[in-house]
C-alpha positions in Angstrom: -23.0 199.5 -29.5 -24.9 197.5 -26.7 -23.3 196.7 -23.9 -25.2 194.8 -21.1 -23.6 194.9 -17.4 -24.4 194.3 -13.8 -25.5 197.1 -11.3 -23.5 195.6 -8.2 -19.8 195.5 -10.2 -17.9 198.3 -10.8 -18.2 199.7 -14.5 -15.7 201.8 -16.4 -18.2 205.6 -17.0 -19.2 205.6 -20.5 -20.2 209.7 -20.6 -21.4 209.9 -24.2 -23.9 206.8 -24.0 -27.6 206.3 -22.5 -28.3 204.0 -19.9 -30.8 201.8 -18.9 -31.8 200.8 -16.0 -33.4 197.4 -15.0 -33.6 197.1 -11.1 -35.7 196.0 -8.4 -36.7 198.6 -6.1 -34.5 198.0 -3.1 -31.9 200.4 -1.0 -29.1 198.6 -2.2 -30.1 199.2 -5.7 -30.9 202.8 -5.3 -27.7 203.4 -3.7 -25.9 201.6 -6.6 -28.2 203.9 -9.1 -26.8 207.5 -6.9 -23.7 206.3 -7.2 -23.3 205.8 -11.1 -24.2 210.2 -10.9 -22.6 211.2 -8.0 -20.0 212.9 -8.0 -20.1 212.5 -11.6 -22.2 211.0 -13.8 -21.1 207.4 -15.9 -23.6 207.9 -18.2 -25.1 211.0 -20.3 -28.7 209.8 -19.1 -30.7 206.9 -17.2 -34.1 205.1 -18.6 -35.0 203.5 -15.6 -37.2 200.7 -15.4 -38.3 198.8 -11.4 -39.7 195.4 -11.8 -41.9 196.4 -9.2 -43.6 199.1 -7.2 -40.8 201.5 -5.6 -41.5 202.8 -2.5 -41.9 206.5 -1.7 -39.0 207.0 0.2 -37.1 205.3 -2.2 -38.4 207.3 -4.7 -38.1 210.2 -3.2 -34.1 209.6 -2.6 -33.3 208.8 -6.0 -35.3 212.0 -7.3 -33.5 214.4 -5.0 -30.4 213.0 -6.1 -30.2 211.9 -9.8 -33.7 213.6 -11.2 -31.8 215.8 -13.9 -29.9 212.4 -15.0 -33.4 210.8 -15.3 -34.9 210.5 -18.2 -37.5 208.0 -18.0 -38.8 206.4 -14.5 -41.4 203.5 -15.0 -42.8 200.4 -12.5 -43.5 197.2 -14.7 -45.0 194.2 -13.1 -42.5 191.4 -13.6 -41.2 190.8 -10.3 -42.0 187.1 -10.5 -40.7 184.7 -12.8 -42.8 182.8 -15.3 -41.1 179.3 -15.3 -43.3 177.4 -17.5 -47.3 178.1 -19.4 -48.8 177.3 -16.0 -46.1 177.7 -13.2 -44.6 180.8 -12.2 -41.9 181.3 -8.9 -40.4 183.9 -7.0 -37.2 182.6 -7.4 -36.3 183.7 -3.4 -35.0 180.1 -2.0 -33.8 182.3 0.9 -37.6 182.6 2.0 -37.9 179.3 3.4 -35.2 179.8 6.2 -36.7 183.3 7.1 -40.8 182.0 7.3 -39.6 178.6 9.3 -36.5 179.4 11.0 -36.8 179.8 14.8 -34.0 182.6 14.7 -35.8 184.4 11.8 -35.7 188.0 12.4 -36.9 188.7 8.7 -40.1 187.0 8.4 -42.8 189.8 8.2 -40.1 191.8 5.2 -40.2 188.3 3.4 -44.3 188.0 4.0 -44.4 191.4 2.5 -41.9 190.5 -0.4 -43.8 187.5 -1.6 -47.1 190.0 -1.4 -46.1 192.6 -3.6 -44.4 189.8 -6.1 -48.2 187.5 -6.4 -49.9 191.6 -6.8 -47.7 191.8 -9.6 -49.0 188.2 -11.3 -52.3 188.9 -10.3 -51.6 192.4 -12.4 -49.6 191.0 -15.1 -52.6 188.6 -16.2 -54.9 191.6 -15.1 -56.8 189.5 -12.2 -57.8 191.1 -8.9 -59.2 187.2 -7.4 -60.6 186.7 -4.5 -58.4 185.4 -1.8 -58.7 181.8 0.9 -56.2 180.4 2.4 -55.6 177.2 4.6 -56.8 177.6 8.3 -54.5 177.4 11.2 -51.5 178.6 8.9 -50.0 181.7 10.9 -47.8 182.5 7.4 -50.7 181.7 5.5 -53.1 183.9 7.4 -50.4 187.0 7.1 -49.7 186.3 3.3 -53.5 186.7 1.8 -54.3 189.5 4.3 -51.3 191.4 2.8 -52.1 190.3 -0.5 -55.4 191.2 -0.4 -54.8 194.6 1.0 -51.9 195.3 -1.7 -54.4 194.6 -4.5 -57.2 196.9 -3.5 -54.9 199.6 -3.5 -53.4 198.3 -6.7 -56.4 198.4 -8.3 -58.1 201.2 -6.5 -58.1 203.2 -9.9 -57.8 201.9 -13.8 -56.8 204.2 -16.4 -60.5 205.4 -17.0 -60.6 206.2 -13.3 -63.3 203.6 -12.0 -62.3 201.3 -9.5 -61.7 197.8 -11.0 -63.9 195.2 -10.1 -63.4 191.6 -8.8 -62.4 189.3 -11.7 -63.7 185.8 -12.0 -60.6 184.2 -10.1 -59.3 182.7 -7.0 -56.1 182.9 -5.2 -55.2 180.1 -2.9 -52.3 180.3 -0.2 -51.2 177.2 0.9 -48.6 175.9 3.2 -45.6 173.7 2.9 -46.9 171.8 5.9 -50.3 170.8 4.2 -48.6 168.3 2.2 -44.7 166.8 4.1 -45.1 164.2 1.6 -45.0 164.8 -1.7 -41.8 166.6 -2.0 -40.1 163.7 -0.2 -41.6 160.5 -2.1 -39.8 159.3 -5.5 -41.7 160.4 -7.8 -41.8 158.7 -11.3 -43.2 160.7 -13.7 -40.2 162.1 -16.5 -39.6 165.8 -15.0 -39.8 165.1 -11.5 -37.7 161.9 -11.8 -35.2 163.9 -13.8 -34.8 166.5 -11.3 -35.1 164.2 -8.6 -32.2 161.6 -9.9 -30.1 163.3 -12.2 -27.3 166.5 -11.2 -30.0 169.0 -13.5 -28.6 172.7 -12.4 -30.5 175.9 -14.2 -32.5 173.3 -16.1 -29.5 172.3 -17.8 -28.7 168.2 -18.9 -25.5 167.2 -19.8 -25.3 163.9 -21.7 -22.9 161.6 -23.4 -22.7 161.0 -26.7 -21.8 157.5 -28.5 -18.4 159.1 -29.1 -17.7 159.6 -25.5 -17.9 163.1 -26.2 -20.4 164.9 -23.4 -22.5 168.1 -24.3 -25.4 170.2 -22.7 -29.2 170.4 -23.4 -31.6 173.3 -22.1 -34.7 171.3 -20.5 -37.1 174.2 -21.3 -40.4 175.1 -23.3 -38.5 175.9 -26.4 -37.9 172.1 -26.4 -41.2 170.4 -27.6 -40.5 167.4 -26.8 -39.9 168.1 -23.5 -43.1 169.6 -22.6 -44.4 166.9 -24.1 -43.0 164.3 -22.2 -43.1 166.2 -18.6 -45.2 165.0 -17.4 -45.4 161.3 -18.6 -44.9 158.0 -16.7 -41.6 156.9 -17.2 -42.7 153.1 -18.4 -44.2 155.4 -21.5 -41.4 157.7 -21.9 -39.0 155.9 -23.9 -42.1 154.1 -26.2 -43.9 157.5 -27.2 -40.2 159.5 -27.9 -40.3 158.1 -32.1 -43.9 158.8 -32.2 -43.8 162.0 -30.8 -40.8 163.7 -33.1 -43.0 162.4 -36.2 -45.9 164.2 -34.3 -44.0 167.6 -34.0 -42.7 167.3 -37.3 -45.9 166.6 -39.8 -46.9 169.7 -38.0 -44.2 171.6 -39.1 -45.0 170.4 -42.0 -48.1 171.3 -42.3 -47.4 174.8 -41.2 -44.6 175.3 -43.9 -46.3 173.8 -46.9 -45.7 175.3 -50.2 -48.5 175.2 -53.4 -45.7 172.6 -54.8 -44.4 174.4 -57.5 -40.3 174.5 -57.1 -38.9 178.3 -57.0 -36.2 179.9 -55.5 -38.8 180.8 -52.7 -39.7 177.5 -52.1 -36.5 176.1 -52.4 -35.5 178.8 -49.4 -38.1 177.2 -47.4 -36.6 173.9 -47.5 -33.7 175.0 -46.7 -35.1 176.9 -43.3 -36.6 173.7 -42.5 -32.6 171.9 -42.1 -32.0 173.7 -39.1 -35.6 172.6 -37.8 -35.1 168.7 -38.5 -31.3 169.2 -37.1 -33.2 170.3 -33.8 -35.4 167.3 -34.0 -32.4 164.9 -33.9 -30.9 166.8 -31.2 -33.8 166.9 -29.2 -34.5 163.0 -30.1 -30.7 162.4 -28.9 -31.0 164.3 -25.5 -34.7 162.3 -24.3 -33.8 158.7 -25.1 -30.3 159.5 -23.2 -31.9 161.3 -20.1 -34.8 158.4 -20.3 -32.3 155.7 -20.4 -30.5 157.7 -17.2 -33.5 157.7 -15.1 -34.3 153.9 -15.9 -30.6 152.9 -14.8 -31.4 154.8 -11.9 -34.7 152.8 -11.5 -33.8 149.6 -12.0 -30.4 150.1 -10.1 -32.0 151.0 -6.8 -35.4 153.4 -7.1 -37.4 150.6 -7.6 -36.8 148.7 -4.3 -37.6 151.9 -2.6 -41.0 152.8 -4.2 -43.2 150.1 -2.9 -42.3 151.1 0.6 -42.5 154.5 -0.1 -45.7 154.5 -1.6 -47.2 151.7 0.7 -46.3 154.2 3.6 -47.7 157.1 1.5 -51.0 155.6 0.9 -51.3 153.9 4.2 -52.4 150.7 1.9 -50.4 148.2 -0.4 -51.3 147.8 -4.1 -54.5 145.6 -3.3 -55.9 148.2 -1.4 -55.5 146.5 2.2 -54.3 149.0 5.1 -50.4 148.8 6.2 -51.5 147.6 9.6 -48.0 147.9 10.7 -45.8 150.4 8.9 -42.6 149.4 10.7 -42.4 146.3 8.6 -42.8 148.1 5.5 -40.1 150.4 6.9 -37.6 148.0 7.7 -36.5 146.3 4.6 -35.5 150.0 3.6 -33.2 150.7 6.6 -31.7 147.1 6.1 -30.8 147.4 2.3 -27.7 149.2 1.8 -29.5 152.8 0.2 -28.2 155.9 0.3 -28.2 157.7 3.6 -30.6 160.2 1.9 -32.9 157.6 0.6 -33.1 156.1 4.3 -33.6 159.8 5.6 -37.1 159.6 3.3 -38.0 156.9 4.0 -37.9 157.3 7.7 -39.6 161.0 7.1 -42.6 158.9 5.0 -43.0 156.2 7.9 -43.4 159.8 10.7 -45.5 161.1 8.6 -47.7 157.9 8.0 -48.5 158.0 11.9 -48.6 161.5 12.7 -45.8 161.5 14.2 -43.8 158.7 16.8 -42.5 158.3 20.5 -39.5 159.6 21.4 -38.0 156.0 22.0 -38.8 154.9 18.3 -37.6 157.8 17.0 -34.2 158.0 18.2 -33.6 154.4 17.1 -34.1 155.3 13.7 -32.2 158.2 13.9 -29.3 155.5 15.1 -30.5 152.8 12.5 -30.1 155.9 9.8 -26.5 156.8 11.5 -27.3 160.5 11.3 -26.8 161.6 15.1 -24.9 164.4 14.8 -27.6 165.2 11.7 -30.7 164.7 12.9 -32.1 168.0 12.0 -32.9 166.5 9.0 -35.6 165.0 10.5 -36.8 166.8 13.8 -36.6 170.2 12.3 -39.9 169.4 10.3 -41.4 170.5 13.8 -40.8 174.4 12.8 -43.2 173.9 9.6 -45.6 172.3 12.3 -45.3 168.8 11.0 -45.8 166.4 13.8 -42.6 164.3 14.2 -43.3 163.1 18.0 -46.7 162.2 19.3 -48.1 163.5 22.4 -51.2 163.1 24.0 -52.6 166.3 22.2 -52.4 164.7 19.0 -56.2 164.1 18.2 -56.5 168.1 17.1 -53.7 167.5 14.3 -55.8 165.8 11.2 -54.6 165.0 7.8 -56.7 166.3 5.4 -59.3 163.7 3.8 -58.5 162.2 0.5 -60.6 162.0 -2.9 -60.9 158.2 -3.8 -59.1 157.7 -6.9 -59.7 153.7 -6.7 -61.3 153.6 -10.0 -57.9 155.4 -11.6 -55.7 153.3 -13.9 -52.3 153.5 -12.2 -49.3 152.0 -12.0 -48.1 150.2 -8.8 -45.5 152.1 -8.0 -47.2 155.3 -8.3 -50.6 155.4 -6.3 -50.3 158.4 -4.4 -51.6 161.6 -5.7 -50.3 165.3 -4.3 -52.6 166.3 -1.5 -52.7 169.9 -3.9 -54.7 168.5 -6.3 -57.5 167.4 -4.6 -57.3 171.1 -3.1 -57.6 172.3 -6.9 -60.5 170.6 -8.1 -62.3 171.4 -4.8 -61.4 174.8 -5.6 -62.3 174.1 -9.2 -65.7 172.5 -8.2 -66.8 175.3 -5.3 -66.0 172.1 -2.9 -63.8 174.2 -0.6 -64.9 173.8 3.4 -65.3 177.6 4.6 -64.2 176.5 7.9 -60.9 175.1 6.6 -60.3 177.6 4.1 -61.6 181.1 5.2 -61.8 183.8 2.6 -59.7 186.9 3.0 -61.8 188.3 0.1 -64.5 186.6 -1.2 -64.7 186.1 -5.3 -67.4 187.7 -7.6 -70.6 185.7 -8.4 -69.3 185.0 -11.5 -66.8 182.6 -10.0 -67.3 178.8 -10.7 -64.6 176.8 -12.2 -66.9 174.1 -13.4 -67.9 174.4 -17.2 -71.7 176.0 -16.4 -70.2 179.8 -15.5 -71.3 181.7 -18.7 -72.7 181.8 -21.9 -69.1 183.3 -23.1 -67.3 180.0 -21.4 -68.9 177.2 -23.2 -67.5 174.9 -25.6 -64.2 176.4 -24.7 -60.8 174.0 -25.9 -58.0 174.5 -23.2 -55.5 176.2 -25.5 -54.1 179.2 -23.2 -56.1 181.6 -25.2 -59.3 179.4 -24.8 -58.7 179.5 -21.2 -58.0 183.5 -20.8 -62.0 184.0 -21.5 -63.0 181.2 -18.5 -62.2 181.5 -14.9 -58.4 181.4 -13.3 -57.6 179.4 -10.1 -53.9 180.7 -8.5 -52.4 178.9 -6.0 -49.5 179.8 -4.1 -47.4 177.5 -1.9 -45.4 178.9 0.6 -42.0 177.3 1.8 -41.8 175.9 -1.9 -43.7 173.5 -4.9 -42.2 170.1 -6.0 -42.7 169.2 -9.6 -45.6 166.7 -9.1 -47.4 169.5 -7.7 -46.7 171.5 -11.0 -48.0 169.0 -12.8 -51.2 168.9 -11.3 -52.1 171.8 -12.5 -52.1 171.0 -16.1 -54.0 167.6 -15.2 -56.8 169.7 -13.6 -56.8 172.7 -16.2 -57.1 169.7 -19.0 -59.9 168.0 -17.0 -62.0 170.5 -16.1 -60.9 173.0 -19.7 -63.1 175.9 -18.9 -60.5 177.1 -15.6 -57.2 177.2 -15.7 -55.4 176.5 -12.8 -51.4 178.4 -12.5 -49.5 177.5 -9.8 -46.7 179.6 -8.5 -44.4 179.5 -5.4 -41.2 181.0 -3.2 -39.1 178.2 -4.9 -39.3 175.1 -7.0 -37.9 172.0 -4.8 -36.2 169.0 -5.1 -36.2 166.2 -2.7 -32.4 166.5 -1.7 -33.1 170.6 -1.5 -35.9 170.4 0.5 -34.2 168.6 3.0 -31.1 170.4 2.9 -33.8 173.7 3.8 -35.0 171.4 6.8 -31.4 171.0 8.0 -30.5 174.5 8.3 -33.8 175.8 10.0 -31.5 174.5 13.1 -28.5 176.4 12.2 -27.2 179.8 13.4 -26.2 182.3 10.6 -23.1 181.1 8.6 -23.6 177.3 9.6 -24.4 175.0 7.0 -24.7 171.3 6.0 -24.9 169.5 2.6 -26.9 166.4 2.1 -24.7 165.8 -1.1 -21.6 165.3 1.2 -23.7 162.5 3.0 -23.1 158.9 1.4 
């Protein structure tokens, strides 16, 4: 009998069966652990497995209490969670209020939480990279010095008892702050849309059928078509669904083929391949009616908001001439009857365009938004060191330059690309300015994530096991990653084949959570405001 049950509740003592333990290696878990063998014991013995380094004193208290209970006592380095091939998050949405809050009183315990989790990637895909991260970042700064210190000691000594050497592979910190407005733009490519648009919670869909009827779809990497469609446009979306469930299934197909001859074997084999095409309907089913969703959505109101958006993102209309004067690219927003939330982001893109504004001008729109009572969704960007007011001493703030992407094909409503993937295929290219990004640890020689770095990395594809043998670029965003930034990382892995590029965070955000997170930097302990209540 297997029974599976949570640490924290309180469990009837099963005396005659083995236990085992899956736990991260905190007090509160320790103390849980004691107290399943003292006085007596629950369970005849305890495997116990931390998802992470356990520190001595921890250690040392669950020895000198349970250690005849114990039968087994290993680390394993999965105290991160692997989201999708090339994204990976600490799943701690709790960080963001303790790095950027002004009454945080936990910052340097979550700075040295989110270390020991990227030393047990970086061990899990046995790296030890060298280290950069983005000048003038104080969190940033803190982050790869702990990281870097955490790995050496990590890898002071492999199993053969040499001390591992520098792998060819770069980890990147980067802050929230480099980049206000991606997560905040409407972004219209299918996953970030989806999240963006549609009530998505633990990656989970719910959709109508033609019978009225409503059921639930898993938006995950066991779903094909879904990782085929991600990261698509949605003006393809809807046109490449057919083409692509033909696609999946001739390579089923393929995979399955018989020599032809009909026997009972065979005959099983077809009849493995029902539940397979059943799937394929399904999954056919749930894409056309989440694609159909997000175009409602689109044509219903996303559509008058993107030219302004991305006109203020860019800093230039769909010609290419400069937005002279973003308050009248603003305006039409605020005078349209949006949602209070899409006015908020729209305001936020319009700040951002100039750096910040006066004092004057800002409280206006704060009136023009109606959100004076709320207008920490707004001024609290200030605590991730985004200028929201100008002052005088505004000439040392710069944005960061931009590649030109002029000769791109693109679609009107979707010019602006995520300030982090310029960032990764600077990193890619050995483009990185020293004096913007200083190295905590510098990588091996070897390092170069353009195709020339070995004999053993030519002609590489950019299947994952293609890209194991080339070079590995990690980046790590602090205060949270949106899903146009995830994508980016395939985009440059696929362009440049021989590095892959894995992008990982504290959280993954949304538009509406990000500036719910912004909101309750102002807040005291137990206060709290939700967007979704808003209008």
């Amino acid at each position: 009998m297997e029974v599976v049950e949570d640490l924290h509740k309180n469990r009837e003592p099963v005396p005659e069966m083995k236990a085992i333990y899956f736990m991260r290696p905190t007090a509160e878990c320790i103390d849980k652990f004691i107290d399943d063998f003292k006085p007596k014991p629950k369970y005849k013995a305890a495997f116990v497995f931390f998802t992470d380094y356990c520190p001595d004193d921890l250690f040392d208290k669950m020895k000198k209490n349970c250690a005849k209970h114990i039968k087994v006592c290993k680390e394993i380095n999965i105290s991160f969670l692997p989201l999708e091939a090339q994204v990976f998050t600490c799943e701690n949405t709790e960080a963001f209020k303790s790095l950027y809050s002004p009454n945080s009183k936990d910052r340097d315990q979550t700075l040295e939480t989110i270390a020991n989790q990227i030393v047990t990637l970086c061990a899990t895909l046995d790296e030890y990279p060298g280290v950069r991260y983005k000048k003038d970042s104080a969190n940033g700064n803190k982050l790869a010095e702990l990281v870097d210190n955490k790995l050496a000691r990590h890898y002071e000594l492999d199993d053969n008892s040499k001390k591992k050497g520098k792998t060819p592979a770069l980890l990147l910190i980067v802050d929230r702050a480099l980049d206000p407005v991606s997560p905040v733009l409407h972004e219209l490519t299918y996953q970030a849309m989806a999240y963006d648009l549609i009530p998505i919670k633990d990656n989970t869909y719910e959709y109508k059928l033609k019978d009225g009827s409503k059921k639930e779809a898993l938006l995950n990497e066991e779903d094909e078509l879904w990782v085929k469609l991600r990261h698509m446009h949605i003006a393809e979306v809807t046109g490449q669904i057919p083409k692509l469930v033909k696609e999946i299934s001739a390579s089923r197909d393929e995979k399955k083929q018989a020599d032809g001859k009909i026997t009972i074997g065979g005959l099983s084999q077809v009849m493995k391949k029902m539940p397979g095409f059943r799937k394929q309907v399904t999954q056919k089913t749930v894409h056309i009616s989440l694609a159909e969703d997000l175009m409602n959505h689109y044509q219903k109101n996303v559509e008058k908001l993107c030219k302004a958006e991305q006109d203020l993102a860019v800093g230039a209309d769909a010609d290419g001439q400069k937005v002279k004067d973003p308050m009248r690219t603003l305006l039409p927003v605020l005078l349209h009857p949006h949602d209070t939330t899409d006015k908020i982001r729209a305001v936020l893109l319009y700040i951002f365009s100039l750096n910040g504004t006066t004092a004057e001008n800002l409280n206006k729109l704060i009136q023009h938004v109606k959100i004076e009572e709320e207008s920490g969704y707004i001024l609290n960007w200030k605590h991730l060191g985004v200028p929201i007011l100008s002052t005088p001493s505004m000439f040392s703030f710069r944005k960061p330059s931009r590649r030109d992407r002029s000769d791109q094909e693109t679609y009107n409503v979707s010019r602006w690309t995520p300030v982090i993937k310029d960032i990764m295929e600077d990193a890619v290219e050995n483009k990185l300015d020293v004096k913007d990004w200083p190295y905590q640890s510098e990588c091996p020689s070897a390092w170069n994530g353009s195709r020339a770095v070995s004999a053993r990395q030519k002609h590489k594809g950019s299947s994952p096991d293609d890209l194991r043998s080339g070079s590995r670029l990690i980046v790590f965003v602090l205060g949270g990653v949106s899903y146009s930034e995830m994508r980016c990382a395939y985009e440059v892995t696929h362009a440049n084949k021989s590095c892959e590029v894995i992008i990982g965070s504290t959280h993954i955000l949304t538009p509406r959570g990000l500036l719910e997170d912004i909101y309750n930097l102002g807040k005291q302990p137990m206060e709290s405001f939700n967007i979704e209540d808003k209008p």
